[in-house]
MMTF fields as JSON, N, C-alpha, C and O atoms, coordinates in Angstrom:
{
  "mmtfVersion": "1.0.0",
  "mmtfProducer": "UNKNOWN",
  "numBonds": 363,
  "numAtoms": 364,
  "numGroups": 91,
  "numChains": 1,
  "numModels": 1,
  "chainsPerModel": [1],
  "groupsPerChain": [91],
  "chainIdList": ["A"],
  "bondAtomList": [4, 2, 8, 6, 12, 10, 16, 14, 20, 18, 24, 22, 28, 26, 32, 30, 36, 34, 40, 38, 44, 42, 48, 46, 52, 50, 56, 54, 60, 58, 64, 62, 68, 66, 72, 70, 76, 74, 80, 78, 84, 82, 88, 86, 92, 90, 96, 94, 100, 98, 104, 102, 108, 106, 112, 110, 116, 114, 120, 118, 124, 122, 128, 126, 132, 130, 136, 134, 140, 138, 144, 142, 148, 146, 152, 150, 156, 154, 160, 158, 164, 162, 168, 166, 172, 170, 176, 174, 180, 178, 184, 182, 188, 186, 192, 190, 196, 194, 200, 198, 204, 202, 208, 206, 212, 210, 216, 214, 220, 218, 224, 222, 228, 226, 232, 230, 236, 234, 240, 238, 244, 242, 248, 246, 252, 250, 256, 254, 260, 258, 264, 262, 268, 266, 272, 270, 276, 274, 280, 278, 284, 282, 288, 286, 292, 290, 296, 294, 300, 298, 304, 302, 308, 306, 312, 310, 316, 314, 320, 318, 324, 322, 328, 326, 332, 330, 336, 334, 340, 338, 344, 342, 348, 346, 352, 350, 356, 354, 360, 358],
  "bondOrderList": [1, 1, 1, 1, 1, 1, 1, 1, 1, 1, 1, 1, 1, 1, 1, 1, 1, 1, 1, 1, 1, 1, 1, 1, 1, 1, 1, 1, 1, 1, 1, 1, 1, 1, 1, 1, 1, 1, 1, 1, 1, 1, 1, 1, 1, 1, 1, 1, 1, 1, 1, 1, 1, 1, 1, 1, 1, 1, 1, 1, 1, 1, 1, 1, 1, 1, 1, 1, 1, 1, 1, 1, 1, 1, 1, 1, 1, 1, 1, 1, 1, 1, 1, 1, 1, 1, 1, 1, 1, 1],
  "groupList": [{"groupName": "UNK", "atomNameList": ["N", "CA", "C", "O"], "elementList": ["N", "C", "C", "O"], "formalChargeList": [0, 0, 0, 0], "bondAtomList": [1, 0, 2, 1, 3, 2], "bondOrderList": [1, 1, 2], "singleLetterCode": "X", "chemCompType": "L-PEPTIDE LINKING"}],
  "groupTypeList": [0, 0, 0, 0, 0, 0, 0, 0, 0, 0, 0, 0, 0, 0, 0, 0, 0, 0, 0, 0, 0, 0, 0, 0, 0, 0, 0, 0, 0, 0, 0, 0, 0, 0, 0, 0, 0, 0, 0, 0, 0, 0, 0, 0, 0, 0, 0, 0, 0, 0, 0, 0, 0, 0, 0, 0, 0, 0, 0, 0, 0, 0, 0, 0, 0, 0, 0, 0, 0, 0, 0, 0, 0, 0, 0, 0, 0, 0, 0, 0, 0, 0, 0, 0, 0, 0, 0, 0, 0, 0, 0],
  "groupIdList": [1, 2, 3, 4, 5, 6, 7, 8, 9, 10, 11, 12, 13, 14, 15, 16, 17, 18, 19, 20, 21, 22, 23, 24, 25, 26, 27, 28, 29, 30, 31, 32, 33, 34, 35, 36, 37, 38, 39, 40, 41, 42, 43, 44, 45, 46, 47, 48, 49, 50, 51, 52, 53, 54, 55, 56, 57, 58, 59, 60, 61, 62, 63, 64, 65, 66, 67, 68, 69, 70, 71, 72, 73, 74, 75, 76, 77, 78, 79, 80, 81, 82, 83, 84, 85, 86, 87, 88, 89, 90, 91],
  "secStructList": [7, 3, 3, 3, 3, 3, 5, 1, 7, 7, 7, 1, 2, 2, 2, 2, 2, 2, 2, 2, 2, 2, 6, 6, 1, 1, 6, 6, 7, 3, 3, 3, 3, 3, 3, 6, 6, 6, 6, 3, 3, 3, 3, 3, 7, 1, 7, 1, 1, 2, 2, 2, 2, 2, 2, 2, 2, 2, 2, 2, 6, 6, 7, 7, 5, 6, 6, 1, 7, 7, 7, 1, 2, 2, 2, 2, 2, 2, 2, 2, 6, 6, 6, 6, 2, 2, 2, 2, 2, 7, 7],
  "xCoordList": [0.841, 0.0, 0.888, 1.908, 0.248, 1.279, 0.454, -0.58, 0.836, -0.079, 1.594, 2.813, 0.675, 1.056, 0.476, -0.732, 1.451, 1.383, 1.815, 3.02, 1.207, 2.044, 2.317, 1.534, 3.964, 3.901, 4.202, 3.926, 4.761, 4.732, 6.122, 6.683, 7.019, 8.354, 9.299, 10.37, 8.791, 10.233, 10.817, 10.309, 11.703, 12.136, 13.238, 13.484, 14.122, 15.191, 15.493, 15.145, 16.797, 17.171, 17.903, 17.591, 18.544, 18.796, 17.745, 18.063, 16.295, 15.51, 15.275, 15.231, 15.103, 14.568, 15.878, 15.526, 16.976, 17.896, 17.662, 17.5, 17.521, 17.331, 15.989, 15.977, 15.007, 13.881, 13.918, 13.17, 14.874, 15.012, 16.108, 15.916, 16.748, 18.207, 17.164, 17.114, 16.178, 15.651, 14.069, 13.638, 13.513, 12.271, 12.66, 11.968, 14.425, 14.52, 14.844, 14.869, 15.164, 15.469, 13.936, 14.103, 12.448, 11.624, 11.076, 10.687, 11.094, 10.829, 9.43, 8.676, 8.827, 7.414, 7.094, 6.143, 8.451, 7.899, 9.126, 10.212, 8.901, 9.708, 9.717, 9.083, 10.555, 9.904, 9.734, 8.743, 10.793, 10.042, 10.492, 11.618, 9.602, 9.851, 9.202, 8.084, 10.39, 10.276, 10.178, 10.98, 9.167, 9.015, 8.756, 7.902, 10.032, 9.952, 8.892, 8.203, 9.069, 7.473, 6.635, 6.599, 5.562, 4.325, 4.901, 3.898, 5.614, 5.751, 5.347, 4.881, 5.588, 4.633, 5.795, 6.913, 5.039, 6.239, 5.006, 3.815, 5.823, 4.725, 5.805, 7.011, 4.99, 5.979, 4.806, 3.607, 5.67, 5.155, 4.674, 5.134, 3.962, 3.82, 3.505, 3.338, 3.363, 2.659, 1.951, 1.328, 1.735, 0.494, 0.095, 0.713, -1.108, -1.461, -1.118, -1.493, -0.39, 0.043, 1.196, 1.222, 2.096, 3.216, 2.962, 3.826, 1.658, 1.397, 1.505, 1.762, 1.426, 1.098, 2.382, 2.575, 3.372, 5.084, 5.113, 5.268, 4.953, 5.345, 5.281, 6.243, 4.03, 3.516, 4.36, 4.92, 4.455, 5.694, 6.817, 7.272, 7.393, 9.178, 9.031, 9.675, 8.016, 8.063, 7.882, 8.828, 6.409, 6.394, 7.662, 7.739, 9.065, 10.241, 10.872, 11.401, 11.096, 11.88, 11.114, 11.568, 10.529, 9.775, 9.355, 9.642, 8.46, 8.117, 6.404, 5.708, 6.217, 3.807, 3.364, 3.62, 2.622, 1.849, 0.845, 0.525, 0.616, -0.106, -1.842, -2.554, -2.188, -3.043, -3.046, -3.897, -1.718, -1.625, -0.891, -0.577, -0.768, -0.227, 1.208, 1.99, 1.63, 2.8, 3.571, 3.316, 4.546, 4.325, 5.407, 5.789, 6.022, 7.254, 8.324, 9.409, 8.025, 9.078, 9.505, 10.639, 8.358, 8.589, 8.782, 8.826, 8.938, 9.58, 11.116, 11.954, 11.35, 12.912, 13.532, 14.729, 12.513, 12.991, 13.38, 14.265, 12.562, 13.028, 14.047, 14.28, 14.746, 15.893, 17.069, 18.047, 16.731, 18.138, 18.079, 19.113, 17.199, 17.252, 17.162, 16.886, 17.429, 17.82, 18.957, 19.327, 19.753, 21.125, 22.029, 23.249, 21.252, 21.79, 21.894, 22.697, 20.644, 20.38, 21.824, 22.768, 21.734, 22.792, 24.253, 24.969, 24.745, 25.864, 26.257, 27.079, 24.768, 25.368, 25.654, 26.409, 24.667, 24.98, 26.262, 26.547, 27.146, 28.292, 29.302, 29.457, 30.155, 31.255, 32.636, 33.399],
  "yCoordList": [-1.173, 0.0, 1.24, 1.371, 2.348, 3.78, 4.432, 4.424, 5.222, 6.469, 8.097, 8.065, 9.091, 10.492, 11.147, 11.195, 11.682, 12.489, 14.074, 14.248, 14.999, 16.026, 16.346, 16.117, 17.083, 17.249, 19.045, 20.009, 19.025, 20.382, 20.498, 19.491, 21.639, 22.032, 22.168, 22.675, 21.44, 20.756, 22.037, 22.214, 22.494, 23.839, 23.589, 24.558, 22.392, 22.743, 21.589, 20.833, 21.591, 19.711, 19.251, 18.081, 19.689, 19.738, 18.778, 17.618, 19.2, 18.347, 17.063, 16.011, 17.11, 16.739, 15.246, 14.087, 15.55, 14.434, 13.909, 12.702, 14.344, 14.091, 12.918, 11.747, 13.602, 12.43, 10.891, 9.918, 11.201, 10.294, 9.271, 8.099, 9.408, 8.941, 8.323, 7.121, 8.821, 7.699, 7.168, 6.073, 7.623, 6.654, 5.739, 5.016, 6.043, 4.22, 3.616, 2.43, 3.788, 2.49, 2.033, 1.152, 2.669, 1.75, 0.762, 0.7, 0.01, -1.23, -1.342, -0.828, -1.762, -1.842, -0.637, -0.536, 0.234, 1.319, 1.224, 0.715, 1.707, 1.245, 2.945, 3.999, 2.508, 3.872, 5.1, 5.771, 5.581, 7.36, 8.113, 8.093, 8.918, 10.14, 11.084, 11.095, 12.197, 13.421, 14.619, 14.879, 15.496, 16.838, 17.944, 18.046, 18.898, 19.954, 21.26, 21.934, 21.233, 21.915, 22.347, 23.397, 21.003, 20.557, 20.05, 19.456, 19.899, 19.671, 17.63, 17.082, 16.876, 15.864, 14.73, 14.65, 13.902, 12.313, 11.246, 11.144, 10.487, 9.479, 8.065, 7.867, 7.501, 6.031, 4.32, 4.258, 3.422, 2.299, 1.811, 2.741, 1.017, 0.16, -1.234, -1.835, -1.997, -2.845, -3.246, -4.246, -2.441, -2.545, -1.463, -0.475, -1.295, 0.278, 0.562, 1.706, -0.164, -0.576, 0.457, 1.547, 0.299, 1.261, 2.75, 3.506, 3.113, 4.416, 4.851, 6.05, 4.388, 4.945, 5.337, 6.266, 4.061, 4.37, 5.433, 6.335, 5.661, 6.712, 8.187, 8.759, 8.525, 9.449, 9.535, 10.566, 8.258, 9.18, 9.372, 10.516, 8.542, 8.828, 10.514, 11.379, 10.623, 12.077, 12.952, 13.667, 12.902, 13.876, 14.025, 15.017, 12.777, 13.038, 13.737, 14.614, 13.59, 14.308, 16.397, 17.256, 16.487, 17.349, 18.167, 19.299, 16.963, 17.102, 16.484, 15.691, 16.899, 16.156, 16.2, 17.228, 15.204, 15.566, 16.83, 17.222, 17.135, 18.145, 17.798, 16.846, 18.866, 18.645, 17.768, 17.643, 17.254, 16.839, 18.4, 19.379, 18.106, 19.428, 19.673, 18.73, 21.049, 21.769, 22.526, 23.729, 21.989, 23.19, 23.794, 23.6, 24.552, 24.914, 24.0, 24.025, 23.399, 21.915, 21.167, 21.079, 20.64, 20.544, 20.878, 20.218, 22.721, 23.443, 23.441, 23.479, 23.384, 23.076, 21.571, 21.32, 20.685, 19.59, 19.32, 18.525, 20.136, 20.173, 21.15, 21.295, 21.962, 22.88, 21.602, 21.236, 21.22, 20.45, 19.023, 18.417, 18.722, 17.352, 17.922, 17.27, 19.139, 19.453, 19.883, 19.736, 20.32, 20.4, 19.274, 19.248, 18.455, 16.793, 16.325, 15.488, 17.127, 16.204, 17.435, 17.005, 18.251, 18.629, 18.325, 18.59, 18.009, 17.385, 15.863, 15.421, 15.643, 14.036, 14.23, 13.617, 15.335, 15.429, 15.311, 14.726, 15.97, 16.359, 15.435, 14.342, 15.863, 14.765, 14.818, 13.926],
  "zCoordList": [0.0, 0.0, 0.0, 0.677, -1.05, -0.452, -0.398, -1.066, 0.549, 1.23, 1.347, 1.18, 1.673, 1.467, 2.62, 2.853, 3.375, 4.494, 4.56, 4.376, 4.742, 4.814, 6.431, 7.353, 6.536, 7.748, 8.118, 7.406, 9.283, 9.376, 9.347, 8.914, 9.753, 9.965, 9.32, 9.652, 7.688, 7.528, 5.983, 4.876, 6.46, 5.587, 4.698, 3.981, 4.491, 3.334, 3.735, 4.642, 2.198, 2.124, 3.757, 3.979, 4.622, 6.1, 6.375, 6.638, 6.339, 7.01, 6.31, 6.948, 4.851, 4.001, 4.01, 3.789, 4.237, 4.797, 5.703, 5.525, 6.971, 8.317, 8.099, 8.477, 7.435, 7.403, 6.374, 6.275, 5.894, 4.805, 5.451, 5.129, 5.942, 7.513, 8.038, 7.777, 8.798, 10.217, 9.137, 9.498, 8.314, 7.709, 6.584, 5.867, 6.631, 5.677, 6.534, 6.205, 7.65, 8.671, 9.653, 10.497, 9.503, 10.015, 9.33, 8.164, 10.18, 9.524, 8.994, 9.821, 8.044, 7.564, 6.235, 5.459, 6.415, 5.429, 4.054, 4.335, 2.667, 1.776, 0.689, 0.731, 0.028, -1.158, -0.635, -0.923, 0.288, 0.323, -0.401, -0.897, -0.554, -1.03, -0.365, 0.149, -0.471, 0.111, -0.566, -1.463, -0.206, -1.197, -0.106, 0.775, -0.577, 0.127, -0.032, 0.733, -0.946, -1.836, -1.035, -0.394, -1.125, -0.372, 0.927, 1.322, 1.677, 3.146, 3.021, 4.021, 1.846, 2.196, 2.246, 1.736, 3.077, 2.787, 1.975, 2.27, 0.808, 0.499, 0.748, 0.601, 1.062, 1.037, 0.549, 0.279, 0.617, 0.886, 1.669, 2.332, 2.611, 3.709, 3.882, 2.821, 5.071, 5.203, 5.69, 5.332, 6.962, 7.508, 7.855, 7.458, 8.737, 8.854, 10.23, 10.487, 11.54, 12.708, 12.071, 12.643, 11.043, 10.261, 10.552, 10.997, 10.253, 10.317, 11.22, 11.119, 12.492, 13.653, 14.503, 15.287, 13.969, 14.201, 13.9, 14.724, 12.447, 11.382, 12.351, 12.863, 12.402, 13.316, 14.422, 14.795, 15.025, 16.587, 15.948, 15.968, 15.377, 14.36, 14.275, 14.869, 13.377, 12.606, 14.02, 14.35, 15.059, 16.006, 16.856, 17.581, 16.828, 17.925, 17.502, 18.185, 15.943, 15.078, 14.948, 14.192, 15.447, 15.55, 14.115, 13.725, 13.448, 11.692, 12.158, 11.524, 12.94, 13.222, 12.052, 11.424, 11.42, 10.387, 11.105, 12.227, 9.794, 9.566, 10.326, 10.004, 11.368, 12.203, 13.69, 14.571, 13.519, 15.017, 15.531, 14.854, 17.215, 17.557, 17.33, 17.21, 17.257, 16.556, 17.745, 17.801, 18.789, 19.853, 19.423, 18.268, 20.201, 20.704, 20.871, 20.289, 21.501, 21.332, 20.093, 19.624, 19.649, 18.415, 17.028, 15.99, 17.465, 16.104, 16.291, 15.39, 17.73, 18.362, 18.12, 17.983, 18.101, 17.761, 16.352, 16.036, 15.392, 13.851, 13.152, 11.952, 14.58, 13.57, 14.064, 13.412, 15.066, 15.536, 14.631, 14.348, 14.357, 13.095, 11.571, 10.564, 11.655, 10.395, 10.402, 9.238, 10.957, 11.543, 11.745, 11.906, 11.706, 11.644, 10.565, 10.152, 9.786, 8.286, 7.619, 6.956, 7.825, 6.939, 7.323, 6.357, 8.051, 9.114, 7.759, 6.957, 8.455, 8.026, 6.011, 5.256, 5.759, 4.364, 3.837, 2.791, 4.703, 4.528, 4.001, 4.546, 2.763, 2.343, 2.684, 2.313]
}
């Protein structure tokens, strides 16, 4: 099954790495893609038990889909995992 999520936070390839680093390593999900654009992740899955990972992965990383809550914390949690994503970019 693939499904398409948009989330919140996520501002330049920094993040756009960072999410692509920790959602190829859960297990159950395949195929992402990431678009900075539209704020959206689409991927593969296998079950819908997947989604619900998905959702905390993204809210630790501080990236909530769109309509869960957005605090303070978690706009802090998404400069510092984009700061990571561009880190690790690095050659």
């Amino acid at each position: 099954m693939r499904t398409t999520v948009h989330i919140q936070n996520m501002k330049c390839e920094g993040c756009k790495n960072a999410l692509r680093i920790k959602l190829n390593k859960v297990d159950g999900i395949s195929n992402v893609e990431i678009n900075i654009a539209d704020s959206s992740v689409a991927f593969d899955y296998t079950t819908h038990n997947v989604i619900e990972g998905l959702r905390a992965e993204l809210r630790d990383m501080g990236y909530p889909i769109t309509g869960d809550p957005n605090s303070i914390v978690s706009k802090a949690k998404s400069y510092v995992s984009c700061a990571l994503g561009k880190v690790s970019n690095v050659k």
